[in-house]
C-alpha positions as CSV (number, residue, x, y, z in Angstrom):
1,X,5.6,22.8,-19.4
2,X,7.1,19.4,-19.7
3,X,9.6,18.5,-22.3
4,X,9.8,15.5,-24.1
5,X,13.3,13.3,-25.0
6,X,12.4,11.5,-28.1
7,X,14.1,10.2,-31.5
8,X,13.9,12.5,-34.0
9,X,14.3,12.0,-37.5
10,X,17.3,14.2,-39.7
11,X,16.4,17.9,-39.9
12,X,16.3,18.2,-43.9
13,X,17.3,22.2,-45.0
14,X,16.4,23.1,-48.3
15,X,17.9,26.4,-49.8
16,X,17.0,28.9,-52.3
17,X,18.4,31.8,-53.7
18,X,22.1,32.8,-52.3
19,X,22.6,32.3,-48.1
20,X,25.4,32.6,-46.2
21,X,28.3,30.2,-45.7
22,X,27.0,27.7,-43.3
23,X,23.2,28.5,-42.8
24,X,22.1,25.3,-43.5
25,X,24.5,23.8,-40.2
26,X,23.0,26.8,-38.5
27,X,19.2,26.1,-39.1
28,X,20.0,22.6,-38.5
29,X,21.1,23.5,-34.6
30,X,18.6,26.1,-34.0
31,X,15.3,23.9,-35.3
32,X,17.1,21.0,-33.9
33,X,17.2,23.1,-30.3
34,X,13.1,23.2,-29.9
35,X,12.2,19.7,-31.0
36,X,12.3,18.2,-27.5
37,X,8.7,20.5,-26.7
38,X,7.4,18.1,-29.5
39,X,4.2,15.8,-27.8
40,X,5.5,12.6,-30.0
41,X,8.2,11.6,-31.9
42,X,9.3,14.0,-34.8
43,X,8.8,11.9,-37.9
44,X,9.7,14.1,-40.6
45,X,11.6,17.6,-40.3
46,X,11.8,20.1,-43.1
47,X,13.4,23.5,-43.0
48,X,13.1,26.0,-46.1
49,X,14.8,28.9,-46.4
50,X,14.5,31.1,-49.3
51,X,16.1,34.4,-49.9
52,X,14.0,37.0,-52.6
53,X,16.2,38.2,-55.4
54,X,14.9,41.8,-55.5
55,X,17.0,44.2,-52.8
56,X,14.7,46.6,-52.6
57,X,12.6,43.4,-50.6
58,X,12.5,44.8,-46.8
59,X,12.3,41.2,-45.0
60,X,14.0,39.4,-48.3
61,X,14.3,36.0,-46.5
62,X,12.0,33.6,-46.0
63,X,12.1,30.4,-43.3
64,X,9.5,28.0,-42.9
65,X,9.4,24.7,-41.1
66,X,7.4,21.6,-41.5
67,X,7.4,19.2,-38.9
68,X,5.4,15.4,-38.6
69,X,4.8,15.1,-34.6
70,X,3.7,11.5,-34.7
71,X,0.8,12.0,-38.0
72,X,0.6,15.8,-36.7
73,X,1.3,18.8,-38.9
74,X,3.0,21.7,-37.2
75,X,4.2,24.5,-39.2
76,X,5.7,27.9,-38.6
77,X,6.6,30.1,-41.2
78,X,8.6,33.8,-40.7
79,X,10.8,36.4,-42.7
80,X,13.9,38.5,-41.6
81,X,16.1,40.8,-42.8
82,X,19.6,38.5,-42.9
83,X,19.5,34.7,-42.6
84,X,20.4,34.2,-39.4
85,X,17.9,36.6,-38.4
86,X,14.8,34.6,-39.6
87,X,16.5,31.5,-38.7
88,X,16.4,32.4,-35.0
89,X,12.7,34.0,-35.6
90,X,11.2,30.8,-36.9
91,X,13.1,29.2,-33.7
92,X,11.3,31.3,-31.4
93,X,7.8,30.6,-33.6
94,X,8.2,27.1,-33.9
95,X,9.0,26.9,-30.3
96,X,5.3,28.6,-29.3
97,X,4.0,26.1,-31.9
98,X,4.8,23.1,-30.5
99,X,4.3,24.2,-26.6
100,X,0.4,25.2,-28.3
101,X,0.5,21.7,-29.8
102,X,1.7,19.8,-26.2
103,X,-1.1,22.1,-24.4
104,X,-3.6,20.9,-26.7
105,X,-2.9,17.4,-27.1
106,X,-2.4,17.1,-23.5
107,X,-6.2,19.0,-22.9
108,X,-7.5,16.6,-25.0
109,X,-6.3,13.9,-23.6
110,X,-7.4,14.5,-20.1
111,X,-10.7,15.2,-21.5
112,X,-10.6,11.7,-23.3
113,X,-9.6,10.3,-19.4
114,X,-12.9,12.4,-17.6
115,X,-15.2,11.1,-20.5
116,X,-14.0,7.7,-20.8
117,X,-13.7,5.9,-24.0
118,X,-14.9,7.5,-27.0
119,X,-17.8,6.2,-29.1
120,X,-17.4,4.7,-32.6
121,X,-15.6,7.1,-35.0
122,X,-13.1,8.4,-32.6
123,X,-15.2,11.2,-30.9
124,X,-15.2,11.9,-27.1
125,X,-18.5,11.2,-25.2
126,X,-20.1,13.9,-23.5
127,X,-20.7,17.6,-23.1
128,X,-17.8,20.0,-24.8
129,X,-14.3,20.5,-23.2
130,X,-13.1,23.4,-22.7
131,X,-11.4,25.5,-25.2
132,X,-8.2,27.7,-24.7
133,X,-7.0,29.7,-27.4
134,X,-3.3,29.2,-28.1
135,X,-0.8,32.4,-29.5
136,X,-2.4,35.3,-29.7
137,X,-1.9,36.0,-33.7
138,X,1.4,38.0,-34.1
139,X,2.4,40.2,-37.0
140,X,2.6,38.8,-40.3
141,X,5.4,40.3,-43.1
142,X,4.1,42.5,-45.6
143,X,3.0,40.8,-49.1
144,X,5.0,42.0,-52.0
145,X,4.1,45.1,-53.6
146,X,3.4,43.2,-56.4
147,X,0.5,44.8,-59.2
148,X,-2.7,42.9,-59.7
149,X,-2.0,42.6,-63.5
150,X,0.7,40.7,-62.9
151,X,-0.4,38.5,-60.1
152,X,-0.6,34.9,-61.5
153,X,-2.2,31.4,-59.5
154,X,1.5,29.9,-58.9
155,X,0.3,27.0,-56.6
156,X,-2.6,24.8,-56.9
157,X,-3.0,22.2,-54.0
158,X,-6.1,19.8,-53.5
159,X,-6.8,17.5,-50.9
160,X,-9.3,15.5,-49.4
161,X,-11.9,17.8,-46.9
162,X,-12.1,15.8,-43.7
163,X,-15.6,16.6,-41.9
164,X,-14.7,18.2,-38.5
165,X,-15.9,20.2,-36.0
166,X,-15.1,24.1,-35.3
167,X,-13.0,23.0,-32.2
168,X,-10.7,20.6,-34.8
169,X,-10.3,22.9,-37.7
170,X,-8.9,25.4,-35.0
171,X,-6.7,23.0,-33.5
172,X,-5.5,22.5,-37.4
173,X,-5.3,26.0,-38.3
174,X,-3.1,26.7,-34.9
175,X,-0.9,23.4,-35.5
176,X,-0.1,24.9,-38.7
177,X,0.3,28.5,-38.5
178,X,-2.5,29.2,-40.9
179,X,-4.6,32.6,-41.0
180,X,-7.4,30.2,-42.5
181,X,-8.5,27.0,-42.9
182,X,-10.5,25.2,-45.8
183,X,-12.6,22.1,-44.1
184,X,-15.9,20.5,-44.1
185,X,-17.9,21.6,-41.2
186,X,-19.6,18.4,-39.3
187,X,-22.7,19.2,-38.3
188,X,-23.7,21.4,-41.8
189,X,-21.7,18.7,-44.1
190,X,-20.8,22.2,-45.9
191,X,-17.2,23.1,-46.9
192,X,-16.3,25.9,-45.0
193,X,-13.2,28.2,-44.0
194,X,-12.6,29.3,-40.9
195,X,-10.7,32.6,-40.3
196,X,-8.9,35.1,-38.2
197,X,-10.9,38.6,-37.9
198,X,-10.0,41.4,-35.2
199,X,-12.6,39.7,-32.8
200,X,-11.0,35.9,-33.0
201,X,-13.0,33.3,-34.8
202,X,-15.0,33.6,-38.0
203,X,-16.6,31.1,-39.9
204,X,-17.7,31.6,-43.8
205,X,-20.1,29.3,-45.6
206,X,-21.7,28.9,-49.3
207,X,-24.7,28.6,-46.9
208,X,-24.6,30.4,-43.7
209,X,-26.3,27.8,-41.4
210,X,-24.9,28.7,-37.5
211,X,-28.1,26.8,-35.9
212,X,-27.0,23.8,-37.5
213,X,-23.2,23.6,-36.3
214,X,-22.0,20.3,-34.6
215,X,-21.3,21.3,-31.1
216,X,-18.5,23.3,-30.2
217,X,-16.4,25.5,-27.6
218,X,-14.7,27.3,-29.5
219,X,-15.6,31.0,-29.5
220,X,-16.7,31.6,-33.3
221,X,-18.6,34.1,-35.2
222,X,-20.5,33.2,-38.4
223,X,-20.4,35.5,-41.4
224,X,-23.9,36.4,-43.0
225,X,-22.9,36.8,-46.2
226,X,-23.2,33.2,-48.7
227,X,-20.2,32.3,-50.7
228,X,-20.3,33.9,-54.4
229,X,-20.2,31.3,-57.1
230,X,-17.2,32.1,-59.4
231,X,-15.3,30.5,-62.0
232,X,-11.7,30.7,-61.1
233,X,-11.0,33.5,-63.3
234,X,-13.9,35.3,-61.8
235,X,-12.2,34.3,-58.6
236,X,-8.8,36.2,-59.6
237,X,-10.6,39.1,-61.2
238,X,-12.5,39.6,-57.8
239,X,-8.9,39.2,-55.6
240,X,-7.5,42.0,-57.5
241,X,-10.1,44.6,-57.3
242,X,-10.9,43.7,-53.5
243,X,-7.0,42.9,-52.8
244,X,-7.8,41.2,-49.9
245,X,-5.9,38.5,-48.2
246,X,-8.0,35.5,-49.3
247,X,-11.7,34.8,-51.6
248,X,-13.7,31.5,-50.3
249,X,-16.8,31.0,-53.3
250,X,-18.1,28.1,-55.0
251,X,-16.5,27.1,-57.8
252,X,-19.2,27.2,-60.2
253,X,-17.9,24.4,-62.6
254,X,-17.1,21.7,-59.8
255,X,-20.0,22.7,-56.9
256,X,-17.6,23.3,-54.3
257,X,-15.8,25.2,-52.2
258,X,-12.8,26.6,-53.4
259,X,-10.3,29.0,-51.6
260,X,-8.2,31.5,-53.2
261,X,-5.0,33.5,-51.3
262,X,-2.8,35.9,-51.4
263,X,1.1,35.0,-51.1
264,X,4.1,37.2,-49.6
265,X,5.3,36.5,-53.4
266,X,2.4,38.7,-54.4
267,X,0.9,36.0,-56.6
268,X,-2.2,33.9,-56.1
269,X,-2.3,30.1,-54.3
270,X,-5.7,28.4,-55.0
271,X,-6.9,25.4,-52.7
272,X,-9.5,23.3,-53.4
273,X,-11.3,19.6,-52.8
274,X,-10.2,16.9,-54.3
């Protein structure tokens, strides 16, 4: 694995809750440390770290990091028991994210090189390359013990849905750390999320329509079962009672896909299209 010597923007450490004296220094060193496996320069570098206020919290401390590699998101996100602790763990994370992101970007480029130039709109010519999968999925902290009747929606994030093929939306959803990922699926032109389940890849739609995907390698099972149309407080009502880790429907009022998750907080985030 090559490593890279390249500027890197300031390492900016945001703090919440109470932290030890010196943490911020600390993070700063640590994140600073793995940067140099980053394919591109490191635009923009975010560390949070956020300590819960209820002891009785087993992993009370959140870190997460948000890093711009040259336009590319890469996110890692852990919790530990002390500071310190989950500042070296998101260390060690970050680290397998960004020598996932080098493998990647480098894979792709050599495919670019065997296929030649790409036609309009940026895609390669040609057959499919070949598709590794990067980190195998590791354990994720427990959610907080928190009871449905009090769980609230406490984020709300929309953006635009870039159409993209299975192989991109896993490259996304690996950049970033995700367990899903909300996208518009190429070859359908249907807004789709693609998940983790025990066997790898799965793929839910509002209308399941695997024959019609754009071509892909990566290895990806597709869900039977159409998207429900929901309001979003049918959405909620239907989280609680299934208490699973994430709801994709329709939302009924707006036609599209919407996506509904479970924090670590124990609330509710809701993504959607802008």
């Amino acid at each position: 694995m090559h490593q890279t010597h390249l500027e890197t923007a300031p390492i900016e450490v945001q703090l919440t809750g109470r932290h030890g004296q010196g943490i911020a220094e600390y993070a700063r060193d640590r994140i600073g440390s793995v940067l140099r496996f980053a394919r591109g320069p490191v635009l923009h570098a975010r560390v949070r770290i956020t300590r819960h206020a209820d002891p009785a919290v087993e992993l009370p401390v959140t870190a997460q990091a948000n890093l711009d590699v040259n336009g590319r998101l890469v996110r890692a996100q852990v919790r530990g028991r002390t500071d310190r602790e989950a500042v070296d763990l998101l260390k060690d994370r970050l680290r397998r994210r960004l020598q996932h992101h080098l493998r990647r970007t480098v894979g792709h480029w050599e495919d670019r090189r065997g296929r030649g130039a790409p036609p309009a709109g940026g895609r390669p010519a040609g057959g499919v390359r070949e598709w590794r999968h990067g980190d195998q999925p590791t354990r994720r902290p427990p959610y907080f013990p928190r009871p449905p009747e009090e769980r609230e929606i406490v984020r709300r994030k929309s953006y635009t849905l870039g159409e993209c093929t299975l192989d991109e939306a896993a490259f996304d959803m690996e950049s970033m750390d995700y367990d899903f990922h909300l996208f518009t699926e190429l070859g359908t032109g249907q807004d789709s999320v693609l998940y983790r389940d025990r066997d790898g890849y799965r793929l839910a739609q509002p209308r399941p329509q695997p024959e019609a995907l754009a071509r892909h390698a990566v290895p990806v099972t597709v869900s039977e079962t159409p998207a429900p149309e929901l309001s979003t407080e049918e959405a909620v009502q239907r989280m609680a009672a299934l208490d699973q880790p994430f709801l994709f429907y329709v939302d009924r009022d707006r036609g599209r896909g919407a996506l509904l998750y479970h924090r670590y907080d124990g609330h509710y985030g809701l993504i959607t299209p802008e």
